[in-house]
C-alpha positions in Angstrom: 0.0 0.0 0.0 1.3 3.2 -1.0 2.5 5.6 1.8 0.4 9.1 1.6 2.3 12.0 2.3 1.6 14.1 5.5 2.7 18.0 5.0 2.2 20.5 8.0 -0.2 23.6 7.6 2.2 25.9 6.7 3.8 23.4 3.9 0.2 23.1 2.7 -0.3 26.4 2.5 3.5 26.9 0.9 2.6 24.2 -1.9 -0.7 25.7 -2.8 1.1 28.9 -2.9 3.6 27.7 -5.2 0.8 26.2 -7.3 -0.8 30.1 -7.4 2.0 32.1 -8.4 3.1 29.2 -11.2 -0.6 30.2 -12.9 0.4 33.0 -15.5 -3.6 34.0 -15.3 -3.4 34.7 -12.0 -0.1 36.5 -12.0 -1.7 39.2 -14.7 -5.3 39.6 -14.1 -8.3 42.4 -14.0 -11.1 41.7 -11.8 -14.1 43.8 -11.5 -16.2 44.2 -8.6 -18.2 46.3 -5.4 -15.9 47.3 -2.8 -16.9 46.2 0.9 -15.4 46.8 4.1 -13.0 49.5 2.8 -10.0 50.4 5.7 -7.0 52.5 4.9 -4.3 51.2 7.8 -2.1 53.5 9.6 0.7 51.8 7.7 -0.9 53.5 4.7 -2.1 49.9 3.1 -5.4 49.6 1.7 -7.7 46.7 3.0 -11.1 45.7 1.4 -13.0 43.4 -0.2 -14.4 43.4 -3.8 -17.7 41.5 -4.2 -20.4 41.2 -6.7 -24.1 39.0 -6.7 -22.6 35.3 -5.4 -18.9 35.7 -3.9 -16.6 37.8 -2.7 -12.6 37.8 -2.2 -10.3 39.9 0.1 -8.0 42.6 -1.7 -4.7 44.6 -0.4 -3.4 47.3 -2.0 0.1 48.3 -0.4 1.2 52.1 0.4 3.5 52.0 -2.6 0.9 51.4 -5.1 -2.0 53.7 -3.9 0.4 56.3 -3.8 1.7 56.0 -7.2 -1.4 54.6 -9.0 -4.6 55.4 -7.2 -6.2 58.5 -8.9 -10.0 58.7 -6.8 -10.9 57.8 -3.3 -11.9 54.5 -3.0 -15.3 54.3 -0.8 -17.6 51.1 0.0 -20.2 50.7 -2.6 -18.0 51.6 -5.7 -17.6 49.7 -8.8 -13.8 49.1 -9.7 -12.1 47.5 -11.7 -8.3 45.8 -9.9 -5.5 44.8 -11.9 -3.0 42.9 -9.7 -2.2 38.8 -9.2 -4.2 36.4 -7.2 -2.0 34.4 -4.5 -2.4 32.7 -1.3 -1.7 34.3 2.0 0.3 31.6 3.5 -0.1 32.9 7.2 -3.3 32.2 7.8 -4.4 30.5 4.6 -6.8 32.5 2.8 -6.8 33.6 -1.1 -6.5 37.4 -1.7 -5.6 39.7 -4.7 -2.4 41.8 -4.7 -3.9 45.3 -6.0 -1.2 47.4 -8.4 -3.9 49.1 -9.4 -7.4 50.6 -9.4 -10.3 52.1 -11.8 -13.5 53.2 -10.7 -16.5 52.6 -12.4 -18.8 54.4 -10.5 -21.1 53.7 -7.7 -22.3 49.8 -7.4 -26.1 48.6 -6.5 -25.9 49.2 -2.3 -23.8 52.7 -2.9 -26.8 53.6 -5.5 -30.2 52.7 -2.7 -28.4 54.2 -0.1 -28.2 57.7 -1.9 -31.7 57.2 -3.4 -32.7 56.2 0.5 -31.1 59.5 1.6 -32.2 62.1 -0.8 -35.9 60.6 0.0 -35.7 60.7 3.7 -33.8 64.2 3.3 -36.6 65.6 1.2 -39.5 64.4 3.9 -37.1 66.4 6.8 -35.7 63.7 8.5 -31.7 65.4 8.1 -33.0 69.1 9.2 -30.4 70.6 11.5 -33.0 72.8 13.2 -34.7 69.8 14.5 -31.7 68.2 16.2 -31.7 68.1 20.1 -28.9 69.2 22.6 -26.6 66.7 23.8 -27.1 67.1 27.8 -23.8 68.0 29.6 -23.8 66.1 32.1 -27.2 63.1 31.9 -28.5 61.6 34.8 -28.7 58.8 32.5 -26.9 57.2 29.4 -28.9 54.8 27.0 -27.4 52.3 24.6 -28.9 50.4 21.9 -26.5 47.8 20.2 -25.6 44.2 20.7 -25.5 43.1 24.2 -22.4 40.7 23.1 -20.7 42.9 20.7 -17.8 44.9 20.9 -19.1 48.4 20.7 -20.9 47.6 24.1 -17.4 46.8 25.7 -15.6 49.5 24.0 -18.4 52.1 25.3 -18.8 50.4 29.0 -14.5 51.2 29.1 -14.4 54.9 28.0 -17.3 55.2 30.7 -16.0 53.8 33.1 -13.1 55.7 33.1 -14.3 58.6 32.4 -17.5 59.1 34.9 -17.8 55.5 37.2 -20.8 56.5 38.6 -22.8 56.9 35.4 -26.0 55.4 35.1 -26.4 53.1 31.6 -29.3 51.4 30.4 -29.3 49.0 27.8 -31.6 47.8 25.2 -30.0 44.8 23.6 -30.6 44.2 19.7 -29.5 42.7 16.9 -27.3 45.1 14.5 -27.2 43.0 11.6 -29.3 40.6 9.5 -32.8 40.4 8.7 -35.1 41.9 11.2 -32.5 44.2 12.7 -33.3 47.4 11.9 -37.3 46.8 13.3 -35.3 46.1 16.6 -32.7 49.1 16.7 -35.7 51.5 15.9 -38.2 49.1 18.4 -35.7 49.8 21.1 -34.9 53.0 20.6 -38.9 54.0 20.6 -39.3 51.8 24.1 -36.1 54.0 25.4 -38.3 56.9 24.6 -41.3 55.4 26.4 -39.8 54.5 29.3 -38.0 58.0 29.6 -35.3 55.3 31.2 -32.2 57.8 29.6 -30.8 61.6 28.6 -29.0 60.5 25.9 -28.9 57.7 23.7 -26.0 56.4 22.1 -27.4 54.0 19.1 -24.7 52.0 17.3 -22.7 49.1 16.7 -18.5 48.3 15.5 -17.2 48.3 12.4 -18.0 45.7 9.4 -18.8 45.7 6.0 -21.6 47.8 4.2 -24.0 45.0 4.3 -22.8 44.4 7.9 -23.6 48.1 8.4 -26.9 48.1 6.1 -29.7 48.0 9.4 -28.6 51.7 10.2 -29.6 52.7 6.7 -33.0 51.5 6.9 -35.8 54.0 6.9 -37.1 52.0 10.1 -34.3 53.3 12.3 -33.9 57.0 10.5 -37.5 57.4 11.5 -36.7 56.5 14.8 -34.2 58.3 15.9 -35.5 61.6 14.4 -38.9 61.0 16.5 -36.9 60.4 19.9 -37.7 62.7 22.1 -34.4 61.5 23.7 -31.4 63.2 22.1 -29.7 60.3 20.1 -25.8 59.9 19.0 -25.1 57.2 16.6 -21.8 55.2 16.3 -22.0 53.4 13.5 -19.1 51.7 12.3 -15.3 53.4 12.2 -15.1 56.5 11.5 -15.0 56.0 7.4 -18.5 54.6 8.0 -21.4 57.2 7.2 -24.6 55.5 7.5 -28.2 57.2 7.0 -28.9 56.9 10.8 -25.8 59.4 10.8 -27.6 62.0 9.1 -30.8 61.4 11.1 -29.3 61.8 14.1 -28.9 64.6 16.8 -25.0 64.0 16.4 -22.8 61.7 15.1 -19.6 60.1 16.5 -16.9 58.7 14.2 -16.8 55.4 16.7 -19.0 53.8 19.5 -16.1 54.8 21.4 -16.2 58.5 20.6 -19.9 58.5 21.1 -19.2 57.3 24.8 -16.8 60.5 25.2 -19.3 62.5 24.1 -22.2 61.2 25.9 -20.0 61.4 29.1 -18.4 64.4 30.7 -14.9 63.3 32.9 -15.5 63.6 36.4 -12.8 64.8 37.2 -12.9 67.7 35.0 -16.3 68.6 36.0 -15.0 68.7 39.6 -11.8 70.6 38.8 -14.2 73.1 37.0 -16.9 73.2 40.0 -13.6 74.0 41.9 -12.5 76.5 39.9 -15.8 78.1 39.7 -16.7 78.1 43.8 -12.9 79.8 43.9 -13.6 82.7 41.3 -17.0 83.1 42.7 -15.6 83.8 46.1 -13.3 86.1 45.2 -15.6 88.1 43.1 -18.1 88.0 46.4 -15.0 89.5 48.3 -14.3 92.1 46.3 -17.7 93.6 45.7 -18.3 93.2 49.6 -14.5 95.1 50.2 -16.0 97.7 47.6 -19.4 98.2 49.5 -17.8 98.7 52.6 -15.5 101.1 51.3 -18.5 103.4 49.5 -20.4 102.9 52.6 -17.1 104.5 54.6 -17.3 106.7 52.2 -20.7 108.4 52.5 -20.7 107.8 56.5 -18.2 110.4 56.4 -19.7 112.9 53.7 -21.2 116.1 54.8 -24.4 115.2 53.1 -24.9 112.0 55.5 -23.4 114.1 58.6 -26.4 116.3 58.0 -29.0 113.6 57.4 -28.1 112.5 61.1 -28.7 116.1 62.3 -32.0 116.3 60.9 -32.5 113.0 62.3 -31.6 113.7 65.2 -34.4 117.5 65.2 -37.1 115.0 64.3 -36.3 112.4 66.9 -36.7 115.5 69.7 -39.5 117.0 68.2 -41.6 113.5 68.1 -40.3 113.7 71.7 -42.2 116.9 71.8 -45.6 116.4 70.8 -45.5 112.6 72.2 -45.7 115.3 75.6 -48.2 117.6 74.7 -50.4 114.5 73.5 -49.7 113.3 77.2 -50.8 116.6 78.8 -53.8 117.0 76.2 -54.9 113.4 76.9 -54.6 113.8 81.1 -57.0 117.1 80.4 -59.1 115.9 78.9 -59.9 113.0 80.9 -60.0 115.3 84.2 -62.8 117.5 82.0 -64.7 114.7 81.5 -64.0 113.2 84.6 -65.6 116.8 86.2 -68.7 116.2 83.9 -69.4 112.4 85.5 -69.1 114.0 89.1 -71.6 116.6 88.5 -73.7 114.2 86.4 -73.8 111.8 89.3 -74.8 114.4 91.7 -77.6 115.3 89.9 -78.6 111.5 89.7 -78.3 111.1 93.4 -80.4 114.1 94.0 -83.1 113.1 91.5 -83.3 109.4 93.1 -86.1 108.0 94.6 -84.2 107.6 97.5 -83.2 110.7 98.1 -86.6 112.3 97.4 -88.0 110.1 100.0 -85.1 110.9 102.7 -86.0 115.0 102.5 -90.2 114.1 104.4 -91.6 112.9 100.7 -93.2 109.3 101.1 -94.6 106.8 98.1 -98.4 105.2 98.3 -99.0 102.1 96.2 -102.4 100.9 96.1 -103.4 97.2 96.9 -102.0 95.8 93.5 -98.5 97.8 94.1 -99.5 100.2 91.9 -98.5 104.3 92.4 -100.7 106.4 93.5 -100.0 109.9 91.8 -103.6 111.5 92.8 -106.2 111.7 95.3 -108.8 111.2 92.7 -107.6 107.5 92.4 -108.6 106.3 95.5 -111.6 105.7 97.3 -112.5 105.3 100.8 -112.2 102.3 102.6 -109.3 101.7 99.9 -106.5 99.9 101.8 -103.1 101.7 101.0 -99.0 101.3 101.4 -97.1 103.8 102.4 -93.4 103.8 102.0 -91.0 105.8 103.9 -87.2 106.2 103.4 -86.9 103.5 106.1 -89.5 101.5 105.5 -93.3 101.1 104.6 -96.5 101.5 106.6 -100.1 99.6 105.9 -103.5 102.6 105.7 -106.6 102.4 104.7 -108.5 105.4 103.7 -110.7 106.8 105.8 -112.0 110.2 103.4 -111.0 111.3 100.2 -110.9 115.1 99.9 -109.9 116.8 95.9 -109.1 120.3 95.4 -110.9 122.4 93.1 -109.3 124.4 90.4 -110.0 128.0 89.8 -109.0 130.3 87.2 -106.5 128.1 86.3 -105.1 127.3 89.2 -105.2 124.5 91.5 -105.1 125.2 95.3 -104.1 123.4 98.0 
């Protein structure tokens, strides 16, 4: 039986490089295709994908050749056209083109909807600047709406936790890609809203491709996050990304970790600041008290408030004054008026009963207790009272005798 040959990984991967690079096709080819997932490296290499109905196929394009042959700025959504060799990247196995070069051929199918998307949503005022919101300072309050598992979550969960620890977050877990994802970024955006559970919302997810990316251009979301009442910051993507939820959106941060710096003041700026203002406040509280005092030093000492106390001082002693002649006019006239109830109660004294009967008058009543003001009122036989000053006496009348009147007169 014939021995079959057992190679490592990376001498797999050497052969079937070997295999590539011995293809003349593949050493000189043109491919044309939609770029995807488009990243220009700090290095200054280009890394994307190029991709049309069924497949796909990674591309690099090294700093040496975009600067010497790249004439437009590549963008996801583009047609190009690469010319370049097809070879195996033996590191980690996977088949790639070498890009020298690079046409454009305008914008491809997903590029072309998601202008058509955003000129439509633009011209029914979803984009207008003057209906964007604040960003609060400093919210009570920070909502997120992105994958509970993915990245973003952690990257934002780090940048607030460093920057304010005691910030309250709230998150509403969704999916951020695939079918159904946009209904549940702009669902839980709209049951942020009714809850009132956050200040700020940041709404978002990491970076990815454009059809990774495609839920945040749905209409779904853009309406959304324009009828929050809640201020909303999307983070969609790296900071090449533009989505339409971008445009929608009260403000837009290149990355879900920008988006937490935004949404988050540092606390220890904010107390440095608070600091800062207590300090200035003081001292401008010192100062205007030092200048009142001295103005009011001032104008103790001026002739004009000299002479204010002097006048004072007149009308202090002449309230002194009449409070003395009130004092005197009040005692007179209650001694006049005291005279007047003296008198008055003489004259009552005199015209008493009492008194009448004490100076030899006397008071009959008949038999009922009635008085008896005339002779003509009795009869005899009549049995009388007489009252005295002292006391009272029982009579009965013995002979009635009436005076006649003559001329006008009556005689007794």
């Amino acid at each position: 039986m014939e021995e079959v040959l057992t190679l490592s990984v990376s001498q797999l991967n050497e052969y079937v490089g070997v295999l590539l690079s011995a293809d003349p096709t593949l050493r000189e080819l043109r491919v044309r295709g939609e770029i995807s997932g488009f990243k220009r490296h700090s290095s200054g290499h280009l890394y994307f994908s190029l991709k049309d109905e069924g497949a796909l196929v990674r591309c690099v394009m090294f700093r040496q050749y975009a600067q010497q042959n790249l004439r437009f700025r590549p963008e996801d959504g583009q047609q190009v056209i690469v010319s370049g060799s097809a070879a195996l990247y033996a590191r980690d196995g996977s088949f790639q083109l070498y890009v020298r070069d690079m046409e454009s051929m305008g914008a491809g199918a997903l590029y072309q909807r998601f202008l058509a998307l955003k000129t439509q949503l633009e011209a029914e005022g979803l984009f207008d600047t003057a209906h964007k919101k604040q960003i609060p300072c400093l919210p009570k309050c920070v909502g997120i709406v992105t994958s509970g598992t993915g990245a973003a979550l952690q990257d934002i969960l780090q940048i607030v936790g460093r920057r304010f620890p005691k910030m309250n977050l709230c998150l509403c877990p969704v999916r951020v890609q695939g079918d159904g994802a946009a209904e549940e970024i702009a669902a839980g955006i709209r049951q942020m809203n009714r809850a009132g559970a956050a200040d700020v919302l940041i709404v978002g997810r990491g970076g990815g491709s454009v059809e990774d990316l495609w839920a945040f251009n749905e209409p779904e979301v853009a309406r959304a996050i324009y009828e929050s009442e809640i201020p909303v910051i999307s983070a969609v993507g790296h900071e090449t990304d533009v989505t339409i939820a971008d445009f929608a959106a009260d403000l837009r941060a290149p990355t879900p970790s920008a988006a937490a710096e935004l949404a988050v003041p540092e606390e220890a700026a904010i107390r440095t600041a608070l600091l800062d203002h207590a300090a200035r406040l003081s001292k401008v509280l010192q100062n205007d008290l030092a200048r009142r005092r001295d103005k009011l030093r001032l104008l103790h000492r001026s002739p004009g408030f000299l002479s204010a106390g002097m006048r004072l001082a007149g009308e202090r002693q002449r309230i002194d004054e009449a409070h003395e002649r009130m004092l005197r006019a009040c005692a007179e006239g209650l001694r006049a008026r005291r005279n007047v109830l003296t008198r008055m109660q003489a004259q009552l004294a005199a015209l008493s009963p009492g008194a009448v009967l004490a100076r030899g008058f006397a008071l009959v009543r008949d038999a009922e207790g009635g008085v008896i003001t005339a002779a003509a009122r009795v009869s005899p036989q009549d049995k009388i009272s007489i009252c005295f000053a002292d006391g009272s006496a029982a009579a009965q009348i013995l002979s009635v005798t009436i005076k006649e009147r003559e001329h006008g007169r009556t005689e007794f």
